[in-house]
C-alpha positions as CSV (number, residue, x, y, z in Angstrom):
1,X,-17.4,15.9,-84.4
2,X,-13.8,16.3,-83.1
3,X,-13.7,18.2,-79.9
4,X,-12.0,22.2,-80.0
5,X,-8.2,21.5,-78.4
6,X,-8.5,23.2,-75.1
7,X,-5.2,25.0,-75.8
8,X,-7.5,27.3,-77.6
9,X,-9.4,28.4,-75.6
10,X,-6.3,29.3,-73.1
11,X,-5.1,31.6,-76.0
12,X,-8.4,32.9,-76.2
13,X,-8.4,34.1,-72.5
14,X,-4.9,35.0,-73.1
15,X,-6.0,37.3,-75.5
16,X,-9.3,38.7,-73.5
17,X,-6.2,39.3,-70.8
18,X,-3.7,41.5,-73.1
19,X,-6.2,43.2,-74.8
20,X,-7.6,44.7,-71.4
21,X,-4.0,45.0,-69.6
22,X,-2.3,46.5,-72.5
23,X,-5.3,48.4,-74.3
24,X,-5.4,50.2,-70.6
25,X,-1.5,50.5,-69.8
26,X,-0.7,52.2,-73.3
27,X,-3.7,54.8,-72.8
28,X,-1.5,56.3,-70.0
29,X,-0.3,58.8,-72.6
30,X,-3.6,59.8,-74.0
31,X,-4.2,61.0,-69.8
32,X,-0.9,62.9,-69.6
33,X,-2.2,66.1,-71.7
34,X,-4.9,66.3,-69.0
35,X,-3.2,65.5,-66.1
36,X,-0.2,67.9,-67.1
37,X,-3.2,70.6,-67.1
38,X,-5.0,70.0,-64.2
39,X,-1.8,69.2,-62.1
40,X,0.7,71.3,-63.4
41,X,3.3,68.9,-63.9
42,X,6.0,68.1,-65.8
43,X,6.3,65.8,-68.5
44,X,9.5,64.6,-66.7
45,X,7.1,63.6,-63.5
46,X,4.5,61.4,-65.6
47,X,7.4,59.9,-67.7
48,X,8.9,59.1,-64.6
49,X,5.8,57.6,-63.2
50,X,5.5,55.6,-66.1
51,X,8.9,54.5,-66.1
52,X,8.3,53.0,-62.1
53,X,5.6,51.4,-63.4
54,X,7.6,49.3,-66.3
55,X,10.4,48.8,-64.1
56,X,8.4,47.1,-61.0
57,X,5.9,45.2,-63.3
58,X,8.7,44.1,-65.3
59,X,11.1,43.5,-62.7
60,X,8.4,41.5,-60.7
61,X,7.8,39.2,-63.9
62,X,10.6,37.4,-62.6
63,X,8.4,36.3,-60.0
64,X,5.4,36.2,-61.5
65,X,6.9,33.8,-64.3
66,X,8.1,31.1,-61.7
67,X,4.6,31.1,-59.9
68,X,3.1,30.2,-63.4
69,X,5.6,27.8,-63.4
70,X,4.6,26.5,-60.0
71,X,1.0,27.4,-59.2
72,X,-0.3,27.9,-63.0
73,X,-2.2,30.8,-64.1
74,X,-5.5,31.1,-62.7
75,X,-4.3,32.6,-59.2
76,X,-1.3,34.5,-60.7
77,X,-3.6,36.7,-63.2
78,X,-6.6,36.6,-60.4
79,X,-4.4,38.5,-58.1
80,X,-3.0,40.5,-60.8
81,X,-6.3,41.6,-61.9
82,X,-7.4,42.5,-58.4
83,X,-4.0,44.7,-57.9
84,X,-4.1,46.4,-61.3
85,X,-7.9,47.3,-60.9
86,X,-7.2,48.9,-58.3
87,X,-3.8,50.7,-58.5
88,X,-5.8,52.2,-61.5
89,X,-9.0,53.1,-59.8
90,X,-7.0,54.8,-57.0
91,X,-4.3,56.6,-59.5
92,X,-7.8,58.4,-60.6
93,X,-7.6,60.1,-57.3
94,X,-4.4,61.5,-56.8
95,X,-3.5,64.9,-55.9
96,X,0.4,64.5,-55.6
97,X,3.1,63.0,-57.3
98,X,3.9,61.1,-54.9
99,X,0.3,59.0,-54.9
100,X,1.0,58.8,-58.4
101,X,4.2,56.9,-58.1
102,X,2.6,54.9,-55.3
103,X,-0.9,53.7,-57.0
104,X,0.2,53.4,-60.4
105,X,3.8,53.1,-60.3
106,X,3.5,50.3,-58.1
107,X,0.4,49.1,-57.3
108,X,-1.1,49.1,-60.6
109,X,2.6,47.7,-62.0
110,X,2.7,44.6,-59.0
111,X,-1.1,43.5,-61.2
112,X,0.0,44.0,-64.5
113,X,3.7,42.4,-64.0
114,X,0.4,38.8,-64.4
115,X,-0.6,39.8,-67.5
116,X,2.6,39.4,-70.6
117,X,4.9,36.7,-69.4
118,X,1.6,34.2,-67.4
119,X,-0.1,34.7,-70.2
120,X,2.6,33.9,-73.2
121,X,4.8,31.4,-71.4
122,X,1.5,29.4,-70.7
123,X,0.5,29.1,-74.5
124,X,4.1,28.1,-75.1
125,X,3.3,25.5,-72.9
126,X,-0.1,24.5,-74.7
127,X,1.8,25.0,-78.3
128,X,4.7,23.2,-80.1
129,X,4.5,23.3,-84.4
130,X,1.8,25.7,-83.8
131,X,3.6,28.5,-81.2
132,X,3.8,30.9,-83.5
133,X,0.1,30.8,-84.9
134,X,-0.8,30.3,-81.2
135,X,1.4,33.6,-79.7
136,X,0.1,35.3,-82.4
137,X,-3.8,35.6,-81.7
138,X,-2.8,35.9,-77.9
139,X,-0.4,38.4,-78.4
140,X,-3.5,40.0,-81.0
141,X,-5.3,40.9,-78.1
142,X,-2.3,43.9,-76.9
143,X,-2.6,44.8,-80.4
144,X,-6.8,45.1,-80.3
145,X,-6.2,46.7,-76.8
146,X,-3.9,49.3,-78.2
147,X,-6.0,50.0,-81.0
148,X,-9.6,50.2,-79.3
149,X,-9.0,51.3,-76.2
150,X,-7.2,54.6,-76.6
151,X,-10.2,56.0,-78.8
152,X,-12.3,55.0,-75.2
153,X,-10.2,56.8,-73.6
154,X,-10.5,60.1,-75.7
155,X,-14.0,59.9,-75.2
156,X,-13.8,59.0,-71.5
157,X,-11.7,62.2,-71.0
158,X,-13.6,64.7,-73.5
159,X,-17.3,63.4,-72.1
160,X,-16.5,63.3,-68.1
161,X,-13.1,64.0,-66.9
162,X,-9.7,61.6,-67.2
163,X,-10.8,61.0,-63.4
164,X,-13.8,59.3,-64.6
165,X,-12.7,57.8,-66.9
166,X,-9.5,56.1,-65.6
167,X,-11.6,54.8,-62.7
168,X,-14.1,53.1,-64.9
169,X,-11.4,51.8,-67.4
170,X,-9.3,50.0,-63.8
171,X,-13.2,49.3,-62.7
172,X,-13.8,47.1,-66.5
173,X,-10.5,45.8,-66.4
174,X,-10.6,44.2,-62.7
175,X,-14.0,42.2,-63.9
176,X,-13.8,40.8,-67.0
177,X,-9.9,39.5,-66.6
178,X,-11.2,38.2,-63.5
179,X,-13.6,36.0,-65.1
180,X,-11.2,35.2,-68.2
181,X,-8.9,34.1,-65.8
182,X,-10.8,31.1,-64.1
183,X,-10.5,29.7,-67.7
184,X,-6.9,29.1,-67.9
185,X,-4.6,26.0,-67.2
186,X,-1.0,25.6,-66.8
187,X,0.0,22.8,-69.5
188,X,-2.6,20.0,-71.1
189,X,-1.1,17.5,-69.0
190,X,-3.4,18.8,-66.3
191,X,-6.2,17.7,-68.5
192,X,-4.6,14.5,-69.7
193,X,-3.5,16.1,-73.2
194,X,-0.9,16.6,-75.4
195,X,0.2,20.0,-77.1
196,X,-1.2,21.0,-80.3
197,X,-4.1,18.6,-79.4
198,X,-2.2,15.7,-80.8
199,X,-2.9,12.3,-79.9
200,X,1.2,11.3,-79.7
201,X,3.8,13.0,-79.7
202,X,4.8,14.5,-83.7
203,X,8.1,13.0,-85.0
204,X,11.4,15.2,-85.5
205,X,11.1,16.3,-88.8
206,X,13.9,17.1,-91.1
207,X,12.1,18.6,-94.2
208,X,13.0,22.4,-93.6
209,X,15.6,24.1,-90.9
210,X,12.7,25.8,-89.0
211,X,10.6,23.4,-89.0
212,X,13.8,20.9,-87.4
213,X,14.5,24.3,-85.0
214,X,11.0,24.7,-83.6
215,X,8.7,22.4,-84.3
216,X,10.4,19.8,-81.7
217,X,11.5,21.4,-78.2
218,X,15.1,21.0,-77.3
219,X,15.5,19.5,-73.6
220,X,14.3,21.9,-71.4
221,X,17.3,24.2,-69.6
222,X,16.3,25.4,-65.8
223,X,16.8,29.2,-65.1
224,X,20.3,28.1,-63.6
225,X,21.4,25.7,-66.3
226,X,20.6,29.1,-68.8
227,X,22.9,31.4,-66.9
228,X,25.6,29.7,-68.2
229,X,24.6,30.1,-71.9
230,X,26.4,32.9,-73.6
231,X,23.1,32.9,-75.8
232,X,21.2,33.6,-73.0
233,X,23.1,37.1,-71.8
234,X,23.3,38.1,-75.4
235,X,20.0,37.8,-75.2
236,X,18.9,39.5,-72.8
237,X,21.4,42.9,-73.4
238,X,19.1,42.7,-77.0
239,X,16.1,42.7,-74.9
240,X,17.6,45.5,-72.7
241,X,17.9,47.5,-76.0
242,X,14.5,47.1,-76.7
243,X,13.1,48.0,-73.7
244,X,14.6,51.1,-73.5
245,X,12.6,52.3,-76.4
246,X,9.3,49.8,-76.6
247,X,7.0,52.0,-74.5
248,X,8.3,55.8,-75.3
249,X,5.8,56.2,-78.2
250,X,3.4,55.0,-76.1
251,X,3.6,57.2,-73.6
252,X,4.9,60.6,-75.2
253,X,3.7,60.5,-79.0
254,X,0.5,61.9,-77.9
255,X,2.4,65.0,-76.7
256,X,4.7,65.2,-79.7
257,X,1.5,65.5,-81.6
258,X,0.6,68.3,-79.8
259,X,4.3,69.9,-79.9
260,X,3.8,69.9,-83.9
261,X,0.7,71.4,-84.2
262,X,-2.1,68.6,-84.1
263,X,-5.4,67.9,-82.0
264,X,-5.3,65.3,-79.2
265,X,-7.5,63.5,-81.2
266,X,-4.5,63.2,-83.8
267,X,-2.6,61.8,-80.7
268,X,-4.8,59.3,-79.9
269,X,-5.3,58.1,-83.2
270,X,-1.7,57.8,-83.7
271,X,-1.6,55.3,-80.7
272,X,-4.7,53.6,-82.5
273,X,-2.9,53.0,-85.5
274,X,0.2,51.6,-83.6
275,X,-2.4,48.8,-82.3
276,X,-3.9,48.2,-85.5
277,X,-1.0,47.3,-87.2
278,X,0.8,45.8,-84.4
279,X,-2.2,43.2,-84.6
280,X,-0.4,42.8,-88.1
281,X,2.7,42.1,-86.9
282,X,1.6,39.6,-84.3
283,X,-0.2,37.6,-86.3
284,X,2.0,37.7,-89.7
285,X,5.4,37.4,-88.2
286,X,4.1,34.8,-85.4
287,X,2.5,32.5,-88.1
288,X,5.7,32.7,-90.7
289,X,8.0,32.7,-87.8
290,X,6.5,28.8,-87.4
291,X,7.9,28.2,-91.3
292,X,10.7,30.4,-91.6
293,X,12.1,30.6,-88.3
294,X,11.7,32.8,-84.9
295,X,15.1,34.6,-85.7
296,X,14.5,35.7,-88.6
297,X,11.4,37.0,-88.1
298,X,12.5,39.3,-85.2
299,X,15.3,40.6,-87.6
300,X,12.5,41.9,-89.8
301,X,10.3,43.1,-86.8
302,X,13.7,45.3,-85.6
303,X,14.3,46.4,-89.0
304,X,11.1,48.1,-88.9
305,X,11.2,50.0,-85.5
306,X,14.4,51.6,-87.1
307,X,12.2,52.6,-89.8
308,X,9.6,54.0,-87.2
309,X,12.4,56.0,-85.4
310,X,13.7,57.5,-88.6
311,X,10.3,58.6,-89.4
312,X,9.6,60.1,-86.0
313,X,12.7,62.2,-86.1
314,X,11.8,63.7,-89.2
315,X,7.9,63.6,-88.6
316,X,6.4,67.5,-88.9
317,X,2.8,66.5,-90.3
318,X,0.2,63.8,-89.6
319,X,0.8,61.3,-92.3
320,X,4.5,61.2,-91.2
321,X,3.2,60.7,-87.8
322,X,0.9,58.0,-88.9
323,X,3.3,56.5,-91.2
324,X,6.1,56.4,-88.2
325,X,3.2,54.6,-86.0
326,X,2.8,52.0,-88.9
327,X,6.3,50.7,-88.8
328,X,6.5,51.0,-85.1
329,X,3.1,49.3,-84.8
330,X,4.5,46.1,-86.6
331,X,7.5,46.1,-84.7
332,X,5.8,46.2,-81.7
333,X,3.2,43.3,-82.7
334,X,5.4,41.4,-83.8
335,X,8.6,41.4,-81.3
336,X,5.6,40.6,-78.4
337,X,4.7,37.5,-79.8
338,X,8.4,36.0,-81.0
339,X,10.0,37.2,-77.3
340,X,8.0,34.2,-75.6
341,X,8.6,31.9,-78.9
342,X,12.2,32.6,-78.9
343,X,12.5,31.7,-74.9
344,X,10.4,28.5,-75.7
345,X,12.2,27.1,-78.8
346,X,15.9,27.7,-77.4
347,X,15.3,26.6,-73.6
348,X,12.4,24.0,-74.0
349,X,8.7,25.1,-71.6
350,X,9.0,23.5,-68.8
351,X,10.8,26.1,-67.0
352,X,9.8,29.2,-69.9
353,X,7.8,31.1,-67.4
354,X,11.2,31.4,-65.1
355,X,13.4,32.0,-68.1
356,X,11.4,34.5,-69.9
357,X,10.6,36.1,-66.4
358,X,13.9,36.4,-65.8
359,X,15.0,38.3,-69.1
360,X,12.0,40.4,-69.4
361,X,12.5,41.6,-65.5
362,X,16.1,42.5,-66.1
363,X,15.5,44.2,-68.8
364,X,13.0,46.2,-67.8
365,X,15.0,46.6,-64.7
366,X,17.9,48.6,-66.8
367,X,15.8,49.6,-69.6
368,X,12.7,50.4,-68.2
369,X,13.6,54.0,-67.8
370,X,13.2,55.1,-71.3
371,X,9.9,57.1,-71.1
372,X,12.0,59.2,-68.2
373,X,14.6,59.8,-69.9
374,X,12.6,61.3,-72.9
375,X,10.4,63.0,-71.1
376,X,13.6,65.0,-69.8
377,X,15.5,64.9,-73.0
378,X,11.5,66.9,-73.9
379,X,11.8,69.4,-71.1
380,X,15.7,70.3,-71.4
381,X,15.6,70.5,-75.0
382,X,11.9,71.5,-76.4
383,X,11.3,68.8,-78.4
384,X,11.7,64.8,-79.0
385,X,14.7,64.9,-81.8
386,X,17.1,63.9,-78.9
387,X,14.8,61.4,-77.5
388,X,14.1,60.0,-81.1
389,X,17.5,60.1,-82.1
390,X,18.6,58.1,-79.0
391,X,16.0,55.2,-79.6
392,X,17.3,54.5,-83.3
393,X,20.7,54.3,-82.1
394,X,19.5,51.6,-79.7
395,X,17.3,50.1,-81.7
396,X,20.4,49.5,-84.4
397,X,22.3,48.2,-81.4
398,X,19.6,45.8,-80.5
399,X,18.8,44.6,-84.3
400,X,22.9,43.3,-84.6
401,X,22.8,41.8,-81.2
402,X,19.3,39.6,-82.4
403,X,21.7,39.1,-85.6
404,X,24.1,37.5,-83.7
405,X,22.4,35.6,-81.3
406,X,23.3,32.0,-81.2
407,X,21.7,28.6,-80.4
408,X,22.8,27.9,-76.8
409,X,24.8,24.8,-76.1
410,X,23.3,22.0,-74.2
411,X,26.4,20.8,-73.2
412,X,27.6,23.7,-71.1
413,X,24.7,23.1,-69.8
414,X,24.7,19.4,-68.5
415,X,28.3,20.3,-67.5
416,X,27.1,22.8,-64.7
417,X,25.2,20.4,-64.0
C-alpha cells in the first residue's frame, strides 16, 4: 500500500490551525453586544479595536511570511499560538479601552498575524497541479471555524458570561494549535520529496491554458525582483479594496441584526451561515480554480460579495440577512484560498511566504480600518446603509482591478536584476 503524501497531512494541520484562529477571531462580533452593555461603549471603540487588531496582525504578516520562508512553520505558528492565547485570555479581563486595544489589538493580533499567510504559503509550497484542491481543505478549516465556533460562542456568553467564555475559547485555542503545529514542515524537500507526492518532476503540459498557467511554476521572483512588476502593485491596490470590506460583516452584522429587530441568536447564526458557505467557496472555487484558472475564479468570488453588499443594504428581515451572508460567505471562502494560489502561480514558492506577506500586510495596513470606519458611519448616522453602501462601491472597484490584472513579466524582472 502506497504511503499518504505528507503534504496532506501539512494541509491537515493547516486546517486544525484556521479553523481555531479564525473560528475565534470572527466571534469578536458575537462579544460586542455584551461588551457594549456591560462597558458602555461605543460601537466606534470595539470597531476600532478590531480594526488595530487587522492592521498589526496583517501588517506583521510581512514578517511572519519571511520567517516561514526562513525558519519554516513549526516555530512561527508555536509562537503565534502562545501570543494569541493569551492576548485573548487577557482581553477577557479588561476594564478600559485602552487594555482592550493593548491585549487584543496587539497582543492577540502579533499571534494570529502566524496563522493565514504560514499556513497557506506553506501548502503552496507542498502543492503544484494540486494547489487549488490543497488551499481549498486548508483554507476549509476558517470556513468550519466561522461556522462552528460562533454558535460556541452564543452559548459561552448566554451560560456564563463573555468573560468566561472568551478566556476559555484563547485557553482551547493556545493548546490544540500548539500541538497541530509540531506537525508541520516547510517544503517536502526537508523530507526528501517532491510536491504533489510525485516521484519526478510532472512535464509542462499544453492541453488547456490553466493547466499550462498553473500546473508548472514560473521561475520563482524574490520580494525585490516583484516590486518591479506592475502586476504586482495592481495587485496589491485589488487586495487593499478587499480588505477594506472582508471583515466588516464579521464584526458588525451581529449588531445590524439587532438594529432591525432580530435576537442575538439571529446574529450569530448569520455569522454561522457566512462559515458554512464560505467552506463552499473554498473548496469549489479552489478545486475548479486548478482547471479553469485562479483569475477567473476570483472574478466569480468578487462578483458575489457585490451581490452580498446589495443585499445587506436592502436587508430588513432574516432571510435577506441570511441570503446577504450566503453570497458573502462564498466570497469570503473562496477569495481566502485563491489569494495564496494567485501569489504562488504568478511569482513561483520559493519566496511566496515574503510575497504574499508583503501584499496581505500592506493591505491590511491601508485597508484594515474598515470595521472603524463602519462602526462610525453606525454611530453618526443610525444605521449601516452608509457603511454598506461604501463597501459595494469598493468591492466594484476591486472586481475591475482583479479583471485587469496581468501576468507579470519575467523580464523586468531579470533586468533589475
Amino acid at each position: 500500500m502506497s504511503k499518504v503524501f505528507y503534504g496532506w497531512t501539512v494541509t491537515a494541520c493547516a486546517f486544525v490551525v484556521l479553523f481555531l484562529t479564525y473560528g475565534v477571531q470572527y466571534s469578536f462580533g458575537i462579544f460586542v453586544p455584551a461588551m457594549t452593555n456591560e462597558l458602555g461603549w461605543q460601537h466606534t471603540s470595539l470597531g476600532a479595536a478590531f480594526s488595530l487588531y487587522t492592521v498589526v496582525y496583517t501588517s506583521c504578516s510581512v514578517l511572519s511570511g519571511r520567517l516561514t520562508d526562513s525558519l519554516g512553520p513549526r516555530r512561527v505558528v508555536s509562537l503565534g499560538a502562545l501570543l494569541l492565547g493569551v492576548g485573548l485570555m487577557a482581553t477577557s479581563q479588561v476594564s478600559a479601552q485602552w487594555q482592550l486595544y493593548l491585549c487584543y489589538g496587539v497582543v492577540a493580533a502579533l499571534g494570529m498575524s502566524s496563522a493565514y499567510i504560514p499556513c497557506n504559503m506553506t501548502v503552496v509550497r507542498w502543492f503544484r497541479r494540486k494547489r487549488g484542491l490543497a488551499l481549498g481543505l486548508a483554507s476549509s478549516g476558517a470556513s468550519c471555524g466561522i461556522l462552528a465556533v460562533p454558535l460556541v460562542a452564543v452559548w459561552m456568553i448566554e451560560s456564563y458570561g463573555w468573560r468566561t467564555g472568551l478566556f476559555v475559547l484563547g485557553a482551547t485555542l493556545l493548546i490544540i494549535t500548539s500541538v497541530a503545529a509540531r506537525f508541520m514542515r516547510r517544503d517536502p524537500a526537508q523530507l526528501g520529496l517532491l510536491p504533489d507526492g510525485d516521484d519526478a518532476l510532472p512535464e509542462q503540459s499544453t492541453n488547456t491554458l490553466a493547466f499550462a498557467e498553473q500546473a508548472v511554476d514560473a521561475p520563482s521572483w524574490t520580494l525585490r525582483e516583484a516590486f518591479t512588476s506592475a502586476s504586482f502593485w495592481l495587485f496589491l491596490a485589488a487586495f487593499t479594496l478587499t480588505m477594506i470590506t472582508l471583515t466588516i460583516p464579521f464584526v458588525h452584522l451581529a449588531s445590524f441584526a439587532g438594529d432591525i429587530g432580530l435576537s442575538s441568536l439571529r446574529g450569530a447564526m448569520s455569522i454561522s451561515v457566512i462559515g458554512l458557505f464560505a467552506l463552499v467557496g473554498s473548496v469549489l472555487l479552489g478545486t475548479l480554480s486548478d482547471r479553469f484558472g485562479r483569475q477567473r475564479s476570483i472574478v466569480i468570488a468578487m462578483v458575489s460579495q457585490i451581490i452580498a453588499y446589495v443585499t445587506f443594504f436592502h436587508t430588513d428581515n432574516v432571510a435577506a440577512l441570511y441570503l446577504g451572508a450566503i453570497a458573502f460567505g462564498f466570497f469570503y471562502g473562496g477569495f481566502a484560498t485563491l489569494f495564496p494560489a494567485l501569489v504562488g502561480d504568478l511569482f513561483g514558492p520559493a519566496h511566496a511566504g515574503a510575497i504574499g506577506g508583503f501584499i496581505f500586510g500592506a493591505a491590511g495596513l491601508m485597508g484594515g480600518w474598515g470595521p472603524a470606519l463602519a462602526g462610525y458611519l453606525r454611530d453618526t448616522e443610525g444605521d449601516y446603509h452608509l457603511a454598506f453602501l461604501s463597501c459595494l462601491v469598493c468591492a466594484i472597484c476591486s472586481l475591475l482591478l482583479f479583471v485587469l490584472l496581468p501576468r507579470p513579466e519575467r523580464a523586468a524582472a531579470a533586468d533589475a536584476a
